[in-house]
N, CA, C and O atoms as a GROMACS GRO file, in nm:
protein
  540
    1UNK      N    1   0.085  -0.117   0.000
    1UNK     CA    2   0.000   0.000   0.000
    1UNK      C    3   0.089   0.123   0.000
    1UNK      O    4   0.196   0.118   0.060
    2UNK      N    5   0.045   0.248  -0.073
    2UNK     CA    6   0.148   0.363  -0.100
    2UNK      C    7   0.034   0.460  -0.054
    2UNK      O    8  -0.074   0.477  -0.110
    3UNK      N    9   0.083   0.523   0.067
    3UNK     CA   10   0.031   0.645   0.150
    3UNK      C   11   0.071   0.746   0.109
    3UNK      O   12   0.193   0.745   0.124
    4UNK      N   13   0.016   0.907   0.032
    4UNK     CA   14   0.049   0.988   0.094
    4UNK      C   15  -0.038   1.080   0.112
    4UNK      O   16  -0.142   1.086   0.046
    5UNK      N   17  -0.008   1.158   0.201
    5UNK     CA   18  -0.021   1.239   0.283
    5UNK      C   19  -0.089   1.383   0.302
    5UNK      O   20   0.002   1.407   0.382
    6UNK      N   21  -0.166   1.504   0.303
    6UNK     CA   22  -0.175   1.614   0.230
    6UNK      C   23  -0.262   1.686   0.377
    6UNK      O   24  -0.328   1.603   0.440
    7UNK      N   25  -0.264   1.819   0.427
    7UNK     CA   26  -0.334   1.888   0.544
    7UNK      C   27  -0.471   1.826   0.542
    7UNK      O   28  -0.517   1.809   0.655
    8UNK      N   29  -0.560   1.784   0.427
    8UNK     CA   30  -0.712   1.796   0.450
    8UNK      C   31  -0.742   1.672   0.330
    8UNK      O   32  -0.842   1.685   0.260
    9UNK      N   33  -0.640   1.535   0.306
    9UNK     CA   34  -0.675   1.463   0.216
    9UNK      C   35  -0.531   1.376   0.265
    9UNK      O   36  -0.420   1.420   0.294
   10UNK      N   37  -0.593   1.206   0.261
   10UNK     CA   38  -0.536   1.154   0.292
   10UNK      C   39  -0.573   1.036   0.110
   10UNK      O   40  -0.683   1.032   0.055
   11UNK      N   41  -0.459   0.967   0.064
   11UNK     CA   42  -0.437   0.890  -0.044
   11UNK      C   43  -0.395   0.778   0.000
   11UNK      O   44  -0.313   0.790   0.092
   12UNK      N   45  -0.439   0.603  -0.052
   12UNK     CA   46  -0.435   0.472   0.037
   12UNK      C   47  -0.456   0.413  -0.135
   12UNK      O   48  -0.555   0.433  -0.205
   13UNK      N   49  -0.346   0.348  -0.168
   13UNK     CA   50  -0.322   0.284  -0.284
   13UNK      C   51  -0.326   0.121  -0.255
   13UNK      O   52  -0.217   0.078  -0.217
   14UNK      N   53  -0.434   0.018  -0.265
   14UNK     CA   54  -0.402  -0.118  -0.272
   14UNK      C   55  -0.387  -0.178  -0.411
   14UNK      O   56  -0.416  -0.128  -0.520
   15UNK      N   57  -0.325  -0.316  -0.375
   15UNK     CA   58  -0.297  -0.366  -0.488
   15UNK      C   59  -0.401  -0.472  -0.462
   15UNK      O   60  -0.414  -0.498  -0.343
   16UNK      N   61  -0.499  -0.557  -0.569
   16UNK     CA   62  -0.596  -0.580  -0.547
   16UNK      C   63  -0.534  -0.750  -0.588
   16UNK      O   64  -0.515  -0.757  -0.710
   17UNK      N   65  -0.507  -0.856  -0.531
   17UNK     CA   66  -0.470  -0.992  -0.597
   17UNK      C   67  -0.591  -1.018  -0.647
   17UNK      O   68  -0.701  -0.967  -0.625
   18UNK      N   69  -0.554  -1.115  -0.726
   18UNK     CA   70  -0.677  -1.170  -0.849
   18UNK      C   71  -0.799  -1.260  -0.718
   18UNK      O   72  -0.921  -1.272  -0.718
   19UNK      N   73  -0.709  -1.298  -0.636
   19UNK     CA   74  -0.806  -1.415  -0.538
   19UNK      C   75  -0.916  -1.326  -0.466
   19UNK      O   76  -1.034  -1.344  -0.434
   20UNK      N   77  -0.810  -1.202  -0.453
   20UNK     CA   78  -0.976  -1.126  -0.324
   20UNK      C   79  -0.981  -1.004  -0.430
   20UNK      O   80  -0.943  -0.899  -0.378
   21UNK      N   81  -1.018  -0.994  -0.563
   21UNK     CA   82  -1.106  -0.931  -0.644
   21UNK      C   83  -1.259  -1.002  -0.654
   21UNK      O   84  -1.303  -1.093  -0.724
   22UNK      N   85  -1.317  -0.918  -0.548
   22UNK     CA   86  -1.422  -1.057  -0.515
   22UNK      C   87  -1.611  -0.924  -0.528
   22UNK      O   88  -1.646  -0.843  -0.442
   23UNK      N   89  -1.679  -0.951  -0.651
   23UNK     CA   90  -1.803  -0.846  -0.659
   23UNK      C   91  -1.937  -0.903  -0.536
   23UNK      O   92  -1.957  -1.003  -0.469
   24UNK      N   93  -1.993  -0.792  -0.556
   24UNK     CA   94  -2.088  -0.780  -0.433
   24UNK      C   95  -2.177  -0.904  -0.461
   24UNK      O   96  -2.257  -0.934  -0.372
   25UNK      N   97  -2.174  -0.975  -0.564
   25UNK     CA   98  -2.290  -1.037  -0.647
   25UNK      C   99  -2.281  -1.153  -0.581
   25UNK      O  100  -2.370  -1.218  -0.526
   26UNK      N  101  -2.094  -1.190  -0.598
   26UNK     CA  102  -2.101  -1.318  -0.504
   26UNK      C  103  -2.123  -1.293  -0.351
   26UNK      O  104  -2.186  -1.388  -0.305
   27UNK      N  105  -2.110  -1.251  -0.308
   27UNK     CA  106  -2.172  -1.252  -0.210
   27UNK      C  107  -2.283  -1.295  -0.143
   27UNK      O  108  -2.301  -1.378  -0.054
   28UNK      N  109  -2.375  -1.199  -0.225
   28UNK     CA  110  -2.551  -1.219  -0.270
   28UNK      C  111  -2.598  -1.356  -0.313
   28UNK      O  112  -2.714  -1.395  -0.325
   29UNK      N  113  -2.468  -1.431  -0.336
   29UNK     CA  114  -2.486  -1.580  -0.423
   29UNK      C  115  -2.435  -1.671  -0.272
   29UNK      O  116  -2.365  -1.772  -0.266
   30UNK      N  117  -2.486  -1.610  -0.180
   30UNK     CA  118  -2.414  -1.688  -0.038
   30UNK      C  119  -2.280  -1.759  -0.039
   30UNK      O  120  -2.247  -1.877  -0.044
   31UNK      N  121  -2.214  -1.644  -0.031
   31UNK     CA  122  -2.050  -1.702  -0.018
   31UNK      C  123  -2.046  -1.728   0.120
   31UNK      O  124  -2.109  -1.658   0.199
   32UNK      N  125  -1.960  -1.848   0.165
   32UNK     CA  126  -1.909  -1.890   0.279
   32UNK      C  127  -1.878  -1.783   0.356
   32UNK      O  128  -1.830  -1.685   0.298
   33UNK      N  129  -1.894  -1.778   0.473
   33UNK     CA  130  -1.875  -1.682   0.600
   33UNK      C  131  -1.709  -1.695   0.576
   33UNK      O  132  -1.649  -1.591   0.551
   34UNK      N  133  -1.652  -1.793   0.583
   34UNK     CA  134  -1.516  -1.851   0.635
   34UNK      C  135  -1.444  -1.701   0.509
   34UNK      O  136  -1.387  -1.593   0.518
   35UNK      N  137  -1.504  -1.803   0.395
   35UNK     CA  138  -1.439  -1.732   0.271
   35UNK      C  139  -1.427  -1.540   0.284
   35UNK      O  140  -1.329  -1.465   0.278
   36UNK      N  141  -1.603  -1.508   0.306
   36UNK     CA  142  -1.609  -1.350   0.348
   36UNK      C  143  -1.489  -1.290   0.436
   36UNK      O  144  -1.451  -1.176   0.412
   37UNK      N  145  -1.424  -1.369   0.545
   37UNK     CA  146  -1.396  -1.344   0.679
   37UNK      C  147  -1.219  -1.320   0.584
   37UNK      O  148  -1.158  -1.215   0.567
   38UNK      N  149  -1.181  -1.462   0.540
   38UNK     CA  150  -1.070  -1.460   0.477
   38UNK      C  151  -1.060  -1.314   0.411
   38UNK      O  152  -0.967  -1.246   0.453
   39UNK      N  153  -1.145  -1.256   0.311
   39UNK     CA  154  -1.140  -1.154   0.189
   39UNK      C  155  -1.099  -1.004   0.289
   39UNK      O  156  -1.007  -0.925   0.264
   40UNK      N  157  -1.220  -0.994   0.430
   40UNK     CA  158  -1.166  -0.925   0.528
   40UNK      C  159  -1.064  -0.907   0.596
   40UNK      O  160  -1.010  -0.797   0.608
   41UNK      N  161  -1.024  -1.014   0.648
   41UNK     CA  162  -0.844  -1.000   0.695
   41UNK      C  163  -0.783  -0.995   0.624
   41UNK      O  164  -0.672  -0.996   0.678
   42UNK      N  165  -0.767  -0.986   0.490
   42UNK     CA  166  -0.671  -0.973   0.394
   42UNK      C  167  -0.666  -0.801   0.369
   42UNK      O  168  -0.559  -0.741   0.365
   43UNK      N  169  -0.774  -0.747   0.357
   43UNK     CA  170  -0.808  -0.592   0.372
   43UNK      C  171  -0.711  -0.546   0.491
   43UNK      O  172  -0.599  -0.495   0.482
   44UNK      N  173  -0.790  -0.580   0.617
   44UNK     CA  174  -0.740  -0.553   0.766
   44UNK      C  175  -0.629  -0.548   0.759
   44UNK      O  176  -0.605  -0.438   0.810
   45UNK      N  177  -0.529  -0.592   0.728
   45UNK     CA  178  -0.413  -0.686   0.746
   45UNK      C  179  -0.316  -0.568   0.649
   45UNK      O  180  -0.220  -0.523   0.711
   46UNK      N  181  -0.328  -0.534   0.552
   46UNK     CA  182  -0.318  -0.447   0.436
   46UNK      C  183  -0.297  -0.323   0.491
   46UNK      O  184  -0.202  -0.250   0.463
   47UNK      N  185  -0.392  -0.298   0.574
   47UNK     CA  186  -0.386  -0.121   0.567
   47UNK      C  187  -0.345  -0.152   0.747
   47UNK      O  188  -0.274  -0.053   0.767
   48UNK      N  189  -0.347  -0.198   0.828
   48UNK     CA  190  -0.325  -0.205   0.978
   48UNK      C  191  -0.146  -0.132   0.964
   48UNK      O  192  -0.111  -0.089   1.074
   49UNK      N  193  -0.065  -0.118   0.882
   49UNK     CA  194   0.138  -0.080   0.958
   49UNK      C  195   0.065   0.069   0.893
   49UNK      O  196   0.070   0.173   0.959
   50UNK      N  197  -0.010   0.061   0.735
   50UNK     CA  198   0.027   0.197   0.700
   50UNK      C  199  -0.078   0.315   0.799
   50UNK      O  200  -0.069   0.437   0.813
   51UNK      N  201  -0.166   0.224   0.850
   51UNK     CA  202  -0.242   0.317   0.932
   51UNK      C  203  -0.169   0.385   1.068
   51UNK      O  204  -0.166   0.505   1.097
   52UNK      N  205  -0.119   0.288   1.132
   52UNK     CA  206  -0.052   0.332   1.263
   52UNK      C  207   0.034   0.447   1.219
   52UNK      O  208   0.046   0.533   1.306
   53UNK      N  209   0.108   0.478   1.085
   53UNK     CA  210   0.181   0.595   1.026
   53UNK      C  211   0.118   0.728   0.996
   53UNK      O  212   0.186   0.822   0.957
   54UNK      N  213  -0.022   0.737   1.017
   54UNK     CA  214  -0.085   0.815   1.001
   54UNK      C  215  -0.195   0.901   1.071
   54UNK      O  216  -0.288   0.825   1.095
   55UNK      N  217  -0.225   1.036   1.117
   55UNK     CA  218  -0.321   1.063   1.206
   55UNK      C  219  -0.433   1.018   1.248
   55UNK      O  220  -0.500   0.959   1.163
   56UNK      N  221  -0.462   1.024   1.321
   56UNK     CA  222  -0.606   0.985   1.354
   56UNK      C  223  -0.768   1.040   1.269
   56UNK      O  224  -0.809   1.132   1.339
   57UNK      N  225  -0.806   1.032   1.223
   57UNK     CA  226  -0.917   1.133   1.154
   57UNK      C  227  -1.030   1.128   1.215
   57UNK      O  228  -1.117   1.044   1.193
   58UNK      N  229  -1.039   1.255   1.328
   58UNK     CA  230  -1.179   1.307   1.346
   58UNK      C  231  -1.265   1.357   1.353
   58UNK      O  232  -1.339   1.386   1.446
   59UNK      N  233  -1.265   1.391   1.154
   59UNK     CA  234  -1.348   1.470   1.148
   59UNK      C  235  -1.436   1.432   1.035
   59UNK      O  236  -1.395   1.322   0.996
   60UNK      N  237  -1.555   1.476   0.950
   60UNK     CA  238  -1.630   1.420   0.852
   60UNK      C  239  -1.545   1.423   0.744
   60UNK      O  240  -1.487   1.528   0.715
   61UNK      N  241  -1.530   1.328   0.684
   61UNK     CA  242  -1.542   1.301   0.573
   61UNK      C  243  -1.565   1.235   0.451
   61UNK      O  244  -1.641   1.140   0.467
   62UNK      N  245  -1.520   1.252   0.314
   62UNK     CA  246  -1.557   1.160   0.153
   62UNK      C  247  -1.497   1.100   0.130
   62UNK      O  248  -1.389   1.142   0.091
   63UNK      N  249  -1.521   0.932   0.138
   63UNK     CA  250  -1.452   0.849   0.061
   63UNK      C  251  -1.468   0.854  -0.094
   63UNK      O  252  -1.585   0.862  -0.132
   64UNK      N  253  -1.400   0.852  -0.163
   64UNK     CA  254  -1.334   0.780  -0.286
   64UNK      C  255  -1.260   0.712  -0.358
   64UNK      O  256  -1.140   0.730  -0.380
   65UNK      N  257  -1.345   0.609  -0.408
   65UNK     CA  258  -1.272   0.477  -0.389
   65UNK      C  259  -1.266   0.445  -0.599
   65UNK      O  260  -1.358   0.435  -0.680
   66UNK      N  261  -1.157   0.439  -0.610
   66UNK     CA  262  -1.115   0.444  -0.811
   66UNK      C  263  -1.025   0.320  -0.773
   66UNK      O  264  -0.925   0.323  -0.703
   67UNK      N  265  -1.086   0.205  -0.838
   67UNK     CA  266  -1.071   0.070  -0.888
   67UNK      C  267  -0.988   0.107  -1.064
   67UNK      O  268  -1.028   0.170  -1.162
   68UNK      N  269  -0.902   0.056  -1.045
   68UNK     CA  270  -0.846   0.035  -1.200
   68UNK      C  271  -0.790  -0.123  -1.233
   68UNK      O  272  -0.715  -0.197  -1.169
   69UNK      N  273  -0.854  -0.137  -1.349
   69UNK     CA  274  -0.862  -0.298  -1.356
   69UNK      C  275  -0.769  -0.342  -1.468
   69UNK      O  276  -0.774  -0.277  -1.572
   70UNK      N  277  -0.702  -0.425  -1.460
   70UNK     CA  278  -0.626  -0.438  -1.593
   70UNK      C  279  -0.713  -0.523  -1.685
   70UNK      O  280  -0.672  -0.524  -1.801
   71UNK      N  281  -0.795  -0.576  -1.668
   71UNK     CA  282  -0.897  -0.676  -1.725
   71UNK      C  283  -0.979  -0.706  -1.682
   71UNK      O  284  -0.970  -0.670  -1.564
   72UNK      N  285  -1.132  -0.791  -1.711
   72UNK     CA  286  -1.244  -0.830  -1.629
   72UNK      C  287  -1.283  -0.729  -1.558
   72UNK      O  288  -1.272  -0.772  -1.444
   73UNK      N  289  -1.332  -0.592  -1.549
   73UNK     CA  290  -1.334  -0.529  -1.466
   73UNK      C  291  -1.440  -0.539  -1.377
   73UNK      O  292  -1.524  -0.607  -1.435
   74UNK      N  293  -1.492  -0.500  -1.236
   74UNK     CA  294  -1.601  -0.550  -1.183
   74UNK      C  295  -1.683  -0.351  -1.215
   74UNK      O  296  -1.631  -0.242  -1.237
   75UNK      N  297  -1.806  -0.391  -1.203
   75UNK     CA  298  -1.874  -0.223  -1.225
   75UNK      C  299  -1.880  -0.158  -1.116
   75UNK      O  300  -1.864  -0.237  -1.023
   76UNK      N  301  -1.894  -0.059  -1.082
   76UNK     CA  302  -1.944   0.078  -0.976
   76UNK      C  303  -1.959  -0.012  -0.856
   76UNK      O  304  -1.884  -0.018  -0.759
   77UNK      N  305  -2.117  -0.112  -0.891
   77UNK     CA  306  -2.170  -0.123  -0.747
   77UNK      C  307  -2.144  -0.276  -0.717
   77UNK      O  308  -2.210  -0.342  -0.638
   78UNK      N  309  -2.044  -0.318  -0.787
   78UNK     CA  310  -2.019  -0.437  -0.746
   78UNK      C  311  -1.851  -0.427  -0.687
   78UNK      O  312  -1.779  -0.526  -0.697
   79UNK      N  313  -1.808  -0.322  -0.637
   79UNK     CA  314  -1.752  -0.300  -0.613
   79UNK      C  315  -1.738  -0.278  -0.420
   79UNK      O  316  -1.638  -0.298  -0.352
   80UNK      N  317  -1.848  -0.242  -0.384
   80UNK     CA  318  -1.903  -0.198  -0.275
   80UNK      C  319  -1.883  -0.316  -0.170
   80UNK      O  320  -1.851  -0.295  -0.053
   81UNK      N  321  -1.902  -0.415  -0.214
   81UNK     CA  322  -1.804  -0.537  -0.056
   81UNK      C  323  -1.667  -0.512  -0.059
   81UNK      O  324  -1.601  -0.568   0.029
   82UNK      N  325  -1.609  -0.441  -0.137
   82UNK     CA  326  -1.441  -0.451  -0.111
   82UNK      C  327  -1.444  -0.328  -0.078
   82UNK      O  328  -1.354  -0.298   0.000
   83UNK      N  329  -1.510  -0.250  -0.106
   83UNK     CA  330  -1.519  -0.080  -0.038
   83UNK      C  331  -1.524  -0.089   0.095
   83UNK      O  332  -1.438  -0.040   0.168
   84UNK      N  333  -1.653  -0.170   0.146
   84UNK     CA  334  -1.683  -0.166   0.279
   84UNK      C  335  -1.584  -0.220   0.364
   84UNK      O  336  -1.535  -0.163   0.461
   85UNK      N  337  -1.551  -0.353   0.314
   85UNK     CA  338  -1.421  -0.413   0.435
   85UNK      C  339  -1.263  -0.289   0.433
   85UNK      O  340  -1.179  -0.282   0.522
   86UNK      N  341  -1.266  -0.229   0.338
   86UNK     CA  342  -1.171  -0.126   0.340
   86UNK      C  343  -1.201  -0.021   0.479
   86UNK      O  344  -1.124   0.009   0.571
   87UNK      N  345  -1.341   0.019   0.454
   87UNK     CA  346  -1.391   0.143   0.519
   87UNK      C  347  -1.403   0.069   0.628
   87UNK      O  348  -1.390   0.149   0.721
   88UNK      N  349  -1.426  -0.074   0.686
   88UNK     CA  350  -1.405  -0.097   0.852
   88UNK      C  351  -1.254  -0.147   0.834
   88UNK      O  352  -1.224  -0.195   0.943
   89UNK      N  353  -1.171  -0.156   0.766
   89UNK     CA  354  -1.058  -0.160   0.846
   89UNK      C  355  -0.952  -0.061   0.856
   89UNK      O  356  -0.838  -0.067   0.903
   90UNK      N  357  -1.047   0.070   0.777
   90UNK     CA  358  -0.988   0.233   0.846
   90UNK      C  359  -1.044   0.219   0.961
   90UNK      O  360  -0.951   0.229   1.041
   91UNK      N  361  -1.148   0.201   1.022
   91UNK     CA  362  -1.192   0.240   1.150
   91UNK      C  363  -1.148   0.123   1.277
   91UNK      O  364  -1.151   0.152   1.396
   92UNK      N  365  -1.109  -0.010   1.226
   92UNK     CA  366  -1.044  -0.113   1.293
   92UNK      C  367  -0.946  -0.045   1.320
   92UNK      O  368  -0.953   0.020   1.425
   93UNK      N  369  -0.824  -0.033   1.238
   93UNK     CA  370  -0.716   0.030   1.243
   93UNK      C  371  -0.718   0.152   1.331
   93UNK      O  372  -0.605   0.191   1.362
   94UNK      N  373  -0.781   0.196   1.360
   94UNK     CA  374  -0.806   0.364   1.418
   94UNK      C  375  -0.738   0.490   1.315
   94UNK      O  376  -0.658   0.577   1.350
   95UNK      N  377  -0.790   0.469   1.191
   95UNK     CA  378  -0.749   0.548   1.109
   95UNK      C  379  -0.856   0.696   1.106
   95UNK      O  380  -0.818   0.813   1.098
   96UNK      N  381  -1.025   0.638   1.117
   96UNK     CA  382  -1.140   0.664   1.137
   96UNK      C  383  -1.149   0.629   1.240
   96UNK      O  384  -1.101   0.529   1.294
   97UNK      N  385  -1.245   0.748   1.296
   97UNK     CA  386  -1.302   0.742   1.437
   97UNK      C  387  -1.444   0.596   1.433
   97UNK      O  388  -1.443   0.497   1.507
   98UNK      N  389  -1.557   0.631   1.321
   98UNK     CA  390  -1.610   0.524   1.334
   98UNK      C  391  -1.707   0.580   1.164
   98UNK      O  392  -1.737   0.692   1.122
   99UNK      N  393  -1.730   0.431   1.103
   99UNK     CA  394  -1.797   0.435   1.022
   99UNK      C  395  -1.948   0.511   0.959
   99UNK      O  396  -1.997   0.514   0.846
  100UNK      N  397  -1.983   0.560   1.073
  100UNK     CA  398  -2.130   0.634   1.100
  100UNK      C  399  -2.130   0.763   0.997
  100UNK      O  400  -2.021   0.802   0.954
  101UNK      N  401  -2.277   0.845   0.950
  101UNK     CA  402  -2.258   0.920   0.924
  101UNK      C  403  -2.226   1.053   0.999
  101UNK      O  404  -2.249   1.164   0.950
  102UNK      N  405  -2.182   1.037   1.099
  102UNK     CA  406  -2.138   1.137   1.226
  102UNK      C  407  -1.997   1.182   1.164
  102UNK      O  408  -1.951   1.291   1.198
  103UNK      N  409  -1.914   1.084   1.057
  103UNK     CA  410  -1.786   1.076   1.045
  103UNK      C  411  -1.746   1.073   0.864
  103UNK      O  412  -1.648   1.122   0.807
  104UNK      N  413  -1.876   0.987   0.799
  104UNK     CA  414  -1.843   0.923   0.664
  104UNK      C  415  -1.924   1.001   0.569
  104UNK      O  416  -2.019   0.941   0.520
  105UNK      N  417  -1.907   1.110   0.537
  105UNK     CA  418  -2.064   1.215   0.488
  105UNK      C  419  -2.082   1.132   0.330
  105UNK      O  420  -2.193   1.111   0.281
  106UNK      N  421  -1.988   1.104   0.283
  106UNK     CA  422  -1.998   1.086   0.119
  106UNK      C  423  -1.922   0.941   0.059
  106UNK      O  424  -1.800   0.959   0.067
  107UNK      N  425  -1.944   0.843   0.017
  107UNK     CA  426  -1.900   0.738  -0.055
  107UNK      C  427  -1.926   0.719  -0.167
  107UNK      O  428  -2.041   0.695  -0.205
  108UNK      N  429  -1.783   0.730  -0.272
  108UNK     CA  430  -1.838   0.718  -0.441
  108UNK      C  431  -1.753   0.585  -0.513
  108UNK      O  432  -1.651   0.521  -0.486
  109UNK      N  433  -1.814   0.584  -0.576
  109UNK     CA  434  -1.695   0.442  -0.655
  109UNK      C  435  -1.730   0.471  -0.788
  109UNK      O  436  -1.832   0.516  -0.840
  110UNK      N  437  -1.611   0.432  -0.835
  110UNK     CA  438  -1.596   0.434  -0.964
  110UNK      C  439  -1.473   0.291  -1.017
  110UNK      O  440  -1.391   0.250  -0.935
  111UNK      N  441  -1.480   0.240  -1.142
  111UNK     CA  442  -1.398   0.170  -1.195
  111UNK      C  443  -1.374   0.200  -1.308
  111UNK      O  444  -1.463   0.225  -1.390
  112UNK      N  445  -1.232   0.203  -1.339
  112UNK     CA  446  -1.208   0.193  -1.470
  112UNK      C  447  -1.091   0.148  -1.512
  112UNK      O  448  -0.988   0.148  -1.444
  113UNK      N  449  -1.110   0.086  -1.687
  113UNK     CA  450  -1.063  -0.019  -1.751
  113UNK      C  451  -0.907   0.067  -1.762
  113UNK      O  452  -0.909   0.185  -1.797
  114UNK      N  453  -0.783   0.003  -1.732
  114UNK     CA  454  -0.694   0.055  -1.721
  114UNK      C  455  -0.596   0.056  -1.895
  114UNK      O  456  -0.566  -0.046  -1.956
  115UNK      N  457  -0.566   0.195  -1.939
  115UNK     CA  458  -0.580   0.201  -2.135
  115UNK      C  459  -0.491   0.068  -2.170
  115UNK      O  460  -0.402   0.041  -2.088
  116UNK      N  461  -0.505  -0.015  -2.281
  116UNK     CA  462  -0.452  -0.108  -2.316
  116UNK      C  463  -0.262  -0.110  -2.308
  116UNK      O  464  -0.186  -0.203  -2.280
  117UNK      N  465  -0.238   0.015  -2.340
  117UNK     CA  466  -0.077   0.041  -2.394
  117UNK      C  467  -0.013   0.054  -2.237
  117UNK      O  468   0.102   0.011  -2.225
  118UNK      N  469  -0.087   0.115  -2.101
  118UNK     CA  470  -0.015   0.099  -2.000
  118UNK      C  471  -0.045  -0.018  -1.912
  118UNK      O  472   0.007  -0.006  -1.801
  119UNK      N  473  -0.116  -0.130  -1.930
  119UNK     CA  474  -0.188  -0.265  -1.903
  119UNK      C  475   0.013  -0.322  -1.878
  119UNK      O  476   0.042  -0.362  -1.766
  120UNK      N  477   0.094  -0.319  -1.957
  120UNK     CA  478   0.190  -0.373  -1.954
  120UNK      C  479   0.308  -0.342  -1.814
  120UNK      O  480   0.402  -0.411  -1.774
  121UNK      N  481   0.253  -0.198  -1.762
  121UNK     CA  482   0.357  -0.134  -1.673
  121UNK      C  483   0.268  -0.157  -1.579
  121UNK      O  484   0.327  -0.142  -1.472
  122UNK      N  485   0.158  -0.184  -1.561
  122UNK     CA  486   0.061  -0.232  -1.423
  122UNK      C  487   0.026  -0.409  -1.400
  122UNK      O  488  -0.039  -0.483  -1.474
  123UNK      N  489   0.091  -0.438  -1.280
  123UNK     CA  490   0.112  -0.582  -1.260
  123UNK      C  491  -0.019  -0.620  -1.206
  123UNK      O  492  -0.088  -0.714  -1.246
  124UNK      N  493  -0.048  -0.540  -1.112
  124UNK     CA  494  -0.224  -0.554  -1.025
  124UNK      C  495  -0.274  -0.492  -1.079
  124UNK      O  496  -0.219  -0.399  -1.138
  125UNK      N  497  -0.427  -0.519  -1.087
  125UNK     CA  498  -0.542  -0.431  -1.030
  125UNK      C  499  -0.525  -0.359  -0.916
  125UNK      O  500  -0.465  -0.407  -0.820
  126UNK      N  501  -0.578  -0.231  -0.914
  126UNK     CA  502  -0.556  -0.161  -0.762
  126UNK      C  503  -0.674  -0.070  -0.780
  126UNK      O  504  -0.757  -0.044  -0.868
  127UNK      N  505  -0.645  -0.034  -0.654
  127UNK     CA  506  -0.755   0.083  -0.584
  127UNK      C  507  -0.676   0.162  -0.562
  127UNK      O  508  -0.570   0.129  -0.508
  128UNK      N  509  -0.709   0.325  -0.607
  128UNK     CA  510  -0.658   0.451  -0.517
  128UNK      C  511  -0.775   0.500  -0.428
  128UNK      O  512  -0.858   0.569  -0.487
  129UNK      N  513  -0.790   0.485  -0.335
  129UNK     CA  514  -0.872   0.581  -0.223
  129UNK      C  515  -0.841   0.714  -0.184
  129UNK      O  516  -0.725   0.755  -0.188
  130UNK      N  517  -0.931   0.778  -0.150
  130UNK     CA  518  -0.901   0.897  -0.153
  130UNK      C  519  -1.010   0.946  -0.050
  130UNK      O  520  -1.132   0.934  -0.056
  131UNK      N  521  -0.939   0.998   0.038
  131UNK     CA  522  -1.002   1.024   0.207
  131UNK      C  523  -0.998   1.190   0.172
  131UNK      O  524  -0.887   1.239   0.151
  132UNK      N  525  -1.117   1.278   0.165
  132UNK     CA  526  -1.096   1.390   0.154
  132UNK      C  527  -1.186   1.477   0.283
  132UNK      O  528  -1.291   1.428   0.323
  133UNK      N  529  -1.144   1.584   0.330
  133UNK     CA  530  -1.212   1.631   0.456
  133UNK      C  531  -1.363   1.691   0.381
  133UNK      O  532  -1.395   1.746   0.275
  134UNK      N  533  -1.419   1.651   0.488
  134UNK     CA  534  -1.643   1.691   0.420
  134UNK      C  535  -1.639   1.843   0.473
  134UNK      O  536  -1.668   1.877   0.587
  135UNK      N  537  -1.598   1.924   0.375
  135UNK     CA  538  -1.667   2.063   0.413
  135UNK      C  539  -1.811   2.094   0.377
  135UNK      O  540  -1.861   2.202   0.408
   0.00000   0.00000   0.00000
């Protein structure tokens, strides 16, 4: 994961392995608890060293969450189970105070197909997140 940093915007880059590129659909298709739990600690686990490096945030704000896919891409809202285990393991982590809208004013997603000619210099799929303060 590649952190940086900014007064009123925080940036959280994952690299997405092919195994836990996982859409909301399966889910909905009753995926194993075990399996769900696995896809979660793999999140948790991810952002838990780069979080402790970083302030605490307590104050409102917008997630944005830009999926870039080198292939197969999953859409907008099938995107949203890997959003969410992200967004509790900012607040596991104590990155976020707590998931509520007391704290989370705005969540957007977007995906997109990453251009064919730079497909070659990108090894993962990844996510850039983008933690911006809710004025």
């Amino acid at each position: 994961m590649t952190v940086l940093i900014k007064e009123k915007i925080a940036v959280l880059v994952y690299n997405i392995p092919k195994q836990y590129k996982v859409s909301t659909n399966k889910i909905y298709a009753w995926m194993h608890w075990r399996q769900r739990k696995k896809i979660a600690d793999y999140y948790h686990n991810i952002s838990r060293d780069d979080c402790i490096e970083l302030w605490h945030i307590d104050w409102k704000v917008d997630l944005d969450f830009k999926y870039y896919w080198r292939s197969r891409y999953l859409d907008s809202s099938n995107t949203s189970f890997i959003s969410k285990t992200i967004e509790d393991s900012l607040v596991k982590n104590k990155l976020l105070t707590d998931d509520s809208n007391s704290y989370i004013w705005k969540v957007t997603y977007e995906s997109i197909l990453i251009d064919p000619k730079e497909r070659k210099k990108q090894e993962w799929d990844y996510l850039r997140l983008t933690i911006n303060r809710h004025d």
